[in-house]
C-alpha positions in Angstrom: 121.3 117.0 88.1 123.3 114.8 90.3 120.7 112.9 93.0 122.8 114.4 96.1 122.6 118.0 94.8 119.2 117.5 94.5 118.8 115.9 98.3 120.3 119.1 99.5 118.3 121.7 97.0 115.2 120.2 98.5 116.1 120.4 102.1 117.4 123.9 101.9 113.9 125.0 100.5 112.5 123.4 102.9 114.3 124.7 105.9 114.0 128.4 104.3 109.9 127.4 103.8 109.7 126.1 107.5 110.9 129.1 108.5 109.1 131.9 106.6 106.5 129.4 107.3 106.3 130.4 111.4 107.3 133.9 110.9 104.6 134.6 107.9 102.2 132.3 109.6 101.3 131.0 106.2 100.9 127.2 105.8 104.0 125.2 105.3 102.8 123.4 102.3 101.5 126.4 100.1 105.3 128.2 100.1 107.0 125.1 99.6 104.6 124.7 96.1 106.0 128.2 95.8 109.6 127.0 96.3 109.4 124.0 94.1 107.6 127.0 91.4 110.8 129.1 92.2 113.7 126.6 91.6 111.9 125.7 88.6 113.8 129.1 87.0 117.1 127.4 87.6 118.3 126.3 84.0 120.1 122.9 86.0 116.8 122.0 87.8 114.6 121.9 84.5 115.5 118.7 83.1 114.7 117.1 86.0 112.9 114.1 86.3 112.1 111.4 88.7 110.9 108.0 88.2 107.7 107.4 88.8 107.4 104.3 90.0 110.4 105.1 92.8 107.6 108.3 94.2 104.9 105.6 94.6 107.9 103.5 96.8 109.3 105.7 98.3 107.1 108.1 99.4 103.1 106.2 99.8 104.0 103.1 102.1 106.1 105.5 104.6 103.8 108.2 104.7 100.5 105.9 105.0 102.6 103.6 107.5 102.7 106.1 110.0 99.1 107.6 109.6 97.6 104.0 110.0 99.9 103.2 112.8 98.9 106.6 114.7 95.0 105.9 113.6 92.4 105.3 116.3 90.8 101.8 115.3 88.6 102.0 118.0 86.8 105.3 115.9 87.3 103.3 113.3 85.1 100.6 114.2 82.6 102.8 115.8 81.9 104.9 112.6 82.9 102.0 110.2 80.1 102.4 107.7 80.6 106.1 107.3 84.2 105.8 106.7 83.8 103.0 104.2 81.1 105.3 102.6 83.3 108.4 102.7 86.4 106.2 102.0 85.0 104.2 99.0 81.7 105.8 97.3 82.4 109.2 97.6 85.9 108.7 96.0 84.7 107.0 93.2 81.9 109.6 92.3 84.0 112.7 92.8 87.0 110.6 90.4 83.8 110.3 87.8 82.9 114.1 88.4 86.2 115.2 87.9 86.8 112.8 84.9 83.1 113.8 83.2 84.2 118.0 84.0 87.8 117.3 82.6 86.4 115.7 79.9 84.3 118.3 79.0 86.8 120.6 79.1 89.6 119.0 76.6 91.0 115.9 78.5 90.5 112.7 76.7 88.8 109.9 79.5 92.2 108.5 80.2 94.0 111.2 81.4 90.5 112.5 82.7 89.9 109.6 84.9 93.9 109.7 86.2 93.1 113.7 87.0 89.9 112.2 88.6 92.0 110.1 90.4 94.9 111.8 91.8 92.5 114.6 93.3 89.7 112.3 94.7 91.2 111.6 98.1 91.4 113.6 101.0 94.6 114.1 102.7 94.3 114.2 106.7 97.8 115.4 107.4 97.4 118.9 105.3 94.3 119.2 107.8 97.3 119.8 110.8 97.0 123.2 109.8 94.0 124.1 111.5 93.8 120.6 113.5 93.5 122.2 117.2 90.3 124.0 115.6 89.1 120.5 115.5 87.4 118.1 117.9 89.3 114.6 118.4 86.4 112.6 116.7 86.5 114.9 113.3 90.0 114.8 113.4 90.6 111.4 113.6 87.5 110.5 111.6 89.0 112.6 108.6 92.4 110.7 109.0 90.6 107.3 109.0 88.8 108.4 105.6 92.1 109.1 103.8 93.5 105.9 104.9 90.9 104.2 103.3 90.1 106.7 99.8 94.0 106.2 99.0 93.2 102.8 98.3 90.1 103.2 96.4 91.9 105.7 94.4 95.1 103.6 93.7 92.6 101.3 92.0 91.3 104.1 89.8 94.4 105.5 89.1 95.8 102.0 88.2 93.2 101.5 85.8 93.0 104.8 84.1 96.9 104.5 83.5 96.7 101.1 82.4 93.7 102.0 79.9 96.0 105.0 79.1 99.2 103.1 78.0 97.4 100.9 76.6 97.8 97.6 79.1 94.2 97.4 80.5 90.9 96.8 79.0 87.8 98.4 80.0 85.0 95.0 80.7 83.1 94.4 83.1 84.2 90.8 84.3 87.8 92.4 83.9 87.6 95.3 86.1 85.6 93.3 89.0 88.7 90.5 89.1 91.0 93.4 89.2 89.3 95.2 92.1 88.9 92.0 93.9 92.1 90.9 93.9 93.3 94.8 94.6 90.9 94.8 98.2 91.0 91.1 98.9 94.9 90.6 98.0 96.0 93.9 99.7 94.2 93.2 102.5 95.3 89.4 103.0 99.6 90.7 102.7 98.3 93.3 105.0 97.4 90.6 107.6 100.3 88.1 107.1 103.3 90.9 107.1 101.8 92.1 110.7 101.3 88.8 111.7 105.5 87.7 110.4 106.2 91.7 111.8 104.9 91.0 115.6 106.9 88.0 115.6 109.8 89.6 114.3 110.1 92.4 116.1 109.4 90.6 119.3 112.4 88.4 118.5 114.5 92.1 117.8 113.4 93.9 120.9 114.4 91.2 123.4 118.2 92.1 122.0 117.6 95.5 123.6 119.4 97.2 120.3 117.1 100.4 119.7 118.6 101.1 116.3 117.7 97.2 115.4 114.6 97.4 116.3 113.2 100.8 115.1 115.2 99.2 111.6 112.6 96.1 112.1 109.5 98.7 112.2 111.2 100.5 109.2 111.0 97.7 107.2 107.8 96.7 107.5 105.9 99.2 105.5 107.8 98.7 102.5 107.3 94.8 102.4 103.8 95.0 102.8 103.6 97.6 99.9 106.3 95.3 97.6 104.6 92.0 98.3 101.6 93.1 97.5 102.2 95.0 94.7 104.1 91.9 93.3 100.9 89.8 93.6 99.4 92.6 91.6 97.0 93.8 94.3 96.8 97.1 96.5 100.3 98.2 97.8 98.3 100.5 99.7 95.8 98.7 101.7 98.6 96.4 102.7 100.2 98.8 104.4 97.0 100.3 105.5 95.9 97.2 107.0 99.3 96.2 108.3 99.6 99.3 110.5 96.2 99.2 111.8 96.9 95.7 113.1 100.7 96.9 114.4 98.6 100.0 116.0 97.4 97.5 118.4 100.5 95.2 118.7 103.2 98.0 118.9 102.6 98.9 122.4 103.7 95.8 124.2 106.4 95.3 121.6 110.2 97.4 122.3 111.7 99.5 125.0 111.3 102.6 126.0 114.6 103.7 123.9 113.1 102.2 120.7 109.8 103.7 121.0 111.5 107.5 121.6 113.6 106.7 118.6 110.9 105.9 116.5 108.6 108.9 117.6 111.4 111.1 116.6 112.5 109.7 113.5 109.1 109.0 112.1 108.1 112.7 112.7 111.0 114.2 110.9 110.4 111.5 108.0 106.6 112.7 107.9 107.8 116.1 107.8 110.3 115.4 104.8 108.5 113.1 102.9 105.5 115.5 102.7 107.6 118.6 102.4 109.9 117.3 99.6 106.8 116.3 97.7 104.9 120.1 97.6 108.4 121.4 96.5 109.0 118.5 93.6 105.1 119.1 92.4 105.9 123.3 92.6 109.2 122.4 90.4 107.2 119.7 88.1 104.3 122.4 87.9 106.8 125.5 86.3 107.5 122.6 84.1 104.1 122.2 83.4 103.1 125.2 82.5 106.3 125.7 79.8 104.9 122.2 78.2 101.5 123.6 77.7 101.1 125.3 74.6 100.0 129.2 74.7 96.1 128.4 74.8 96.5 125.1 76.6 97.4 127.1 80.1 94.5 129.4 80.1 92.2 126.2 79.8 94.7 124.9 82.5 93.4 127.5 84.7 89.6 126.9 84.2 89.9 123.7 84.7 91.4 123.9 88.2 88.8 126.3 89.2 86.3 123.9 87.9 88.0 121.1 89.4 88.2 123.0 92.9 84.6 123.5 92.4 83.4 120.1 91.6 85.3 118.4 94.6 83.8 121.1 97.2 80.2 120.9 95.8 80.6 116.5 95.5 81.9 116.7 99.1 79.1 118.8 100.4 76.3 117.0 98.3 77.7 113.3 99.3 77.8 113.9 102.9 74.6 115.5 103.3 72.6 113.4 101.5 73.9 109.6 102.7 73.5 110.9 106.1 69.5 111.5 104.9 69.6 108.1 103.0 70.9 106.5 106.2 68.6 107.7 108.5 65.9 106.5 106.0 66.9 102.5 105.7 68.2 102.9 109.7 66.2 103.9 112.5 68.0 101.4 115.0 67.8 104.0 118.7 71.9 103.2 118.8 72.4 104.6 115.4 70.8 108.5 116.7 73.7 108.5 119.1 76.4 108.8 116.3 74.5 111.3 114.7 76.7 114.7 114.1 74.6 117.8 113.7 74.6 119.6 110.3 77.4 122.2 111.6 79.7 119.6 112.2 78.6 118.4 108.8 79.3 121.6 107.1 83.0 121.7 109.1 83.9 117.9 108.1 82.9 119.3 104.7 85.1 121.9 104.3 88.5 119.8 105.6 88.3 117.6 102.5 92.0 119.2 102.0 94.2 117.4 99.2 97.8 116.7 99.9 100.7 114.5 99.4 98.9 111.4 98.1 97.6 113.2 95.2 101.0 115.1 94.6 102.7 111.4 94.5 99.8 110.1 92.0 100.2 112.9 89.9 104.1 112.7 89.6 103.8 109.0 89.3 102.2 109.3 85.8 104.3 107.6 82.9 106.2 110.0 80.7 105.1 108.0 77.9 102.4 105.2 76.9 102.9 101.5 75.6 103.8 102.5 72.0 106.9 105.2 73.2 105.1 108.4 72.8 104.3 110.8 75.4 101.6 110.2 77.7 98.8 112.7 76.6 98.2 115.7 78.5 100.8 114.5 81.7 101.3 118.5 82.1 97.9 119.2 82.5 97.5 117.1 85.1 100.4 117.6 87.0 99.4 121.2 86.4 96.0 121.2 87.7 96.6 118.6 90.4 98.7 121.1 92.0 96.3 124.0 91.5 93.9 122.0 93.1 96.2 121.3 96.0 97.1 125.0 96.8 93.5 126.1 96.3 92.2 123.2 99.2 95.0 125.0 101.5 94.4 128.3 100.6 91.2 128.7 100.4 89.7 126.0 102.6 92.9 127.1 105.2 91.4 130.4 105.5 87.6 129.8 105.5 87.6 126.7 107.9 88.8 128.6 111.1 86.3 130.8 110.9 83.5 128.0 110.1 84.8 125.9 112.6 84.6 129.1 115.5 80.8 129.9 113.8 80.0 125.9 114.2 80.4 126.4 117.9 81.4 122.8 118.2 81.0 120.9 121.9 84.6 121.0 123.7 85.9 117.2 123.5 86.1 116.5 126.9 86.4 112.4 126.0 90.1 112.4 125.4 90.9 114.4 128.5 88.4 111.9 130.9 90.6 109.0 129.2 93.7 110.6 129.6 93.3 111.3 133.5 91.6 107.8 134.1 94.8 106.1 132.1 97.2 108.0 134.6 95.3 107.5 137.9 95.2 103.9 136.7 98.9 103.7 136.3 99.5 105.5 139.5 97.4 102.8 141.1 98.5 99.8 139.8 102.5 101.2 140.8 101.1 101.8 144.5 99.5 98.4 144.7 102.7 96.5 143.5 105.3 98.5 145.3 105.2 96.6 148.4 105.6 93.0 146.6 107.9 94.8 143.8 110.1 96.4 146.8 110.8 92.9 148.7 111.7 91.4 145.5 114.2 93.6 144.8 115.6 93.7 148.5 114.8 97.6 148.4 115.4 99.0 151.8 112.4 100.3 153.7 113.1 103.9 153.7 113.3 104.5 149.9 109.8 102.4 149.7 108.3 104.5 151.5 110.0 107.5 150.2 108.8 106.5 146.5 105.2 105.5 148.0 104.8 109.3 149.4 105.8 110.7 146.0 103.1 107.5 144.3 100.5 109.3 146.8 100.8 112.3 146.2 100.8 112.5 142.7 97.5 109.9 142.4 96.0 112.8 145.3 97.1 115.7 142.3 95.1 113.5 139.9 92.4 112.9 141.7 92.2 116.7 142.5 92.7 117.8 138.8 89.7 115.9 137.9 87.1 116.9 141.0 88.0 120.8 140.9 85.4 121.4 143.0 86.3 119.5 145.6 87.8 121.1 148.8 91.3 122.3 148.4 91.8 120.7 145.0 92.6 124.0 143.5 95.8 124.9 145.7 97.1 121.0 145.3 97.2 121.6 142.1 98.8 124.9 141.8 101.4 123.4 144.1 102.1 121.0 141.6 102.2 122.8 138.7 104.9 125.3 140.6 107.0 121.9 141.4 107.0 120.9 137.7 107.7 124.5 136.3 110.3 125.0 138.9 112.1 121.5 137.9 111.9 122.3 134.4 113.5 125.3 135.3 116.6 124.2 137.2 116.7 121.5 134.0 118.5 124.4 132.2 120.9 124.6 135.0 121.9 121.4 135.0 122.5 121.4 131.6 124.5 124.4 131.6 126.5 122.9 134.8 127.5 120.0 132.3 128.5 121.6 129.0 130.8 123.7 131.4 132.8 120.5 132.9 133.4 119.6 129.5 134.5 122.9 128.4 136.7 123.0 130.8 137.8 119.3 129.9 136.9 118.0 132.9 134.6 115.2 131.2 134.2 114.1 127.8 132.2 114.8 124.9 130.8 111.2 125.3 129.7 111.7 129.0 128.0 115.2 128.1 126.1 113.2 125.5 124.6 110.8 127.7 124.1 112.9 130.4 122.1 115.6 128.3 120.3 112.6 126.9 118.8 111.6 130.4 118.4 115.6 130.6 116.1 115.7 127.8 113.9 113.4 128.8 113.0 115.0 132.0 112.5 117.9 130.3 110.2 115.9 127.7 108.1 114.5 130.9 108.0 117.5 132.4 107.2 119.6 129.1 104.2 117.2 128.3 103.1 117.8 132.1 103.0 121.4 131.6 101.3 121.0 128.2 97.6 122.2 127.8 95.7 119.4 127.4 
């Protein structure tokens, strides 16, 4: 089938998944599998087949990109050694359970240790579904694992395929060069494409082109990902490491145009990227199963309950138990305050999801080894990859709401004490600098002040939204609330006012597009004021 029929196939199930999605409140990911399963019946869509090396392009820097980039480093560095723990040793025992069980079962080691592989690492963005169940620290502490377990399960993939095929060999000296040059080389293109990408896109954004700049940032991810992967070392903790360092450099680089641009096209891209791959694993998996001979699917099927098994009881083991072992070789009074009780435990457990990353490995698998014939058992674990997949969001998707409410986790109150500090801050620093701002700019007296009362008042809001039991804090902020509701209201007027002048071709469509543009983002500002926190 023709690549542009296939671009619109995919988005149409996607948009018709999206939308049973809301209205079946079912997770997005588990009916586009079914999709994918669906169009699999279509006689055009069965020879289909995509390169693999294009999935691991296309799809693994943008989608990692953006998780690193939106990655709190500061968590990161707080609960470093747990991450690299979670991120490192736990992937590489729960690739060798899953390798030993597959093993056991049928699979040959090779295409053992690729299933081991592709299923080891947690995917944070499948947790989205249940994220506001979540505190900020577990959240972000699972999405700072994933970053980190894609990489050390790139390596093991890499190797099992290259045993597979037949272009790697298993010794010791061999494996430790390869896994040095994977961590040290991925992380050194990591460094010098975000140092060469803060100097670029500095040079970009003083243009004031939007499109040119968010085309800079677009870039970025795939050139870490290709350099290093032409050096032979990790495509992934390039880009890993590249948008960790860009996570703290973005801020004070682009406009205020670029960075809405950005926001918006990244999210849909997320949203694409990960939808298109549950729908081309659901049509790879129908394939699957027709490749697997009439007793190979019912072993299929044991195996992915096995599998499923063997990842939930590694998960649970691993965490508990390192958390004992460090407790043992650490005593340091510090290291009690980062201590998360054993419900918390039990909850981080449980949101070891699996997602796109293992969809993309197990698509990327050759069709075929070094000598031209087929890579053995490729169905099988495209097959059970998938399995595993659905049974993380289906099963885990509907337990983990109900653990998390049982848990009785502490409210995170730290991001919403940040988030009014960060305002009030602002707020202050603007009232300090208008005088001095307003006499450089020859700004007339009256509108100073004017803009100094509305500075005031909102800092006095702030203050009163964060001491509610102060006197006559409550009925400041009600008063403020009605303001913004009632100016998001009249929004829709305005808007309506506007598409009737051109309607009445009084201005044209070019006006009405800029005009609804400053429109909508008011009614962004005001929506994110009205927002719970």
């Amino acid at each position: 089938m023709a690549g542009l029929e296939l671009v619109v196939i995919l988005a149409c199930a996607l948009l018709v998944s999206g939308v049973l999605a809301h209205r079946l409140r079912v997770a997005a990911p588990v009916l586009q599998l079914a999709a994918g399963i669906l169009l699999g019946f279509v006689p055009a869509l069965r020879g289909t087949e995509l390169p693999p090396d294009i999935l691991l392009l296309v799809f693994l820097p943008v989608i990692l990109y953006w998780e690193s980039v939106t990655t709190s480093l500061r968590t990161i560095r707080r609960d470093l050694r747990g991450i690299v723990l979670t991120g490192t040793l736990l992937v590489a025992c729960t690739a060798w359970a899953v390798a030993a069980l597959a093993h056991a079962l049928g699979l040959p080691w090779g295409p053992a240790w690729v299933l081991g592989a592709a299923v080891a690492p947690t995917d944070a963005t499948a947790v989205g579904v249940v994220s506001r169940l979540l505190p900020h620290r577990n959240i972000t502490l699972l999405r700072a694992e994933s970053l980190i377990n894609d990489g050390t399960a790139l390596v093991v993939y890499g190797l099992a395929v290259g045993v597979t095929v037949g272009s790697e060999h298993l010794t010791t000296t061999h494996i430790s060069a390869l896994v040095a040059l994977s961590y040290g080389g991925g992380i050194a293109v990591g460094v010098a494409v975000a140092w060469l990408g803060v100097r670029v896109r500095r040079r970009v954004s003083a243009l004031g082109d939007a499109l040119l700049d968010n085309l800079t940032i677009l870039l970025i991810p795939f050139t870490a990902y290709l350099l290093a992967e032409f050096i032979e070392a990790s495509g992934v903790l390039a880009v890993v490491v590249c948008g960790l360092i860009m996570s703290q450099a973005g801020p004070s680089l682009g406009r205020a145009a670029a960075r809405r641009q950005t926001e918006a096209f990244w999210s849909l891209a997320m949203y694409l990227l990960n939808g298109a791959l549950f729908v081309l694993v659901g049509l790879e998996a129908q394939a699957a199963v027709r490749g697997l001979s009439g007793t190979a699917l019912p072993q299929a099927l044991l195996m992915v309950v096995a599998v499923y098994g063997a990842l939930v009881a590694v998960r649970f083991l691993f965490l508990f138990v390192s958390v004992y072992a460090i407790r043992a070789l650490d005593r340091r009074p510090q290291q009690r305050k980062r201590r998360m009780s054993h419900r918390a435990r039990v909850v981080s457990a449980l949101a070891g999801f699996r997602g796109a990353v293992s969809l993309a490995l197990a698509l990327s698998v050759p069709y075929t080894v070094g000598s031209g014939a087929p890579f053995p058992d490729r169905d099988a674990i495209v097959f059970v990859t998938a399995g595993v997949v659905v049974a993380t969001l289906v099963v885990q998707g509907l337990v983990l709401p109900a653990v998390t409410r049982r848990a009785g986790l502490p409210r995170d109150t730290d991001t919403e004490r940040e988030l009014g500090l960060a305002r009030t801050t602002a707020s202050e620093a603007a009232l300090d600098a208008l005088p001095a701002v307003a006499a450089d700019l020859g700004t007339d007296a009256e509108v100073a002040e004017r803009l100094r009362a509305e500075y005031e008042t909102h800092l006095r809001t702030l203050n009163a939204t964060g001491a509610a039991d102060a006197p006559g804090s409550e009925a400041l902020v009600r008063r403020h609330q009605q303001e913004t509701a009632l100016r998001l209201a009249l929004l829709e007027h305005k808007r309506s006012a506007v598409i009737g002048l051109r309607d009445r071709h009084r201005i044209d469509d070019a006006v009405l597009l800029r005009v609804q543009g400053q429109l909508d983002a008011e009614e962004a500002r005001l929506a994110q004021i009205m927002a719970p926190e």
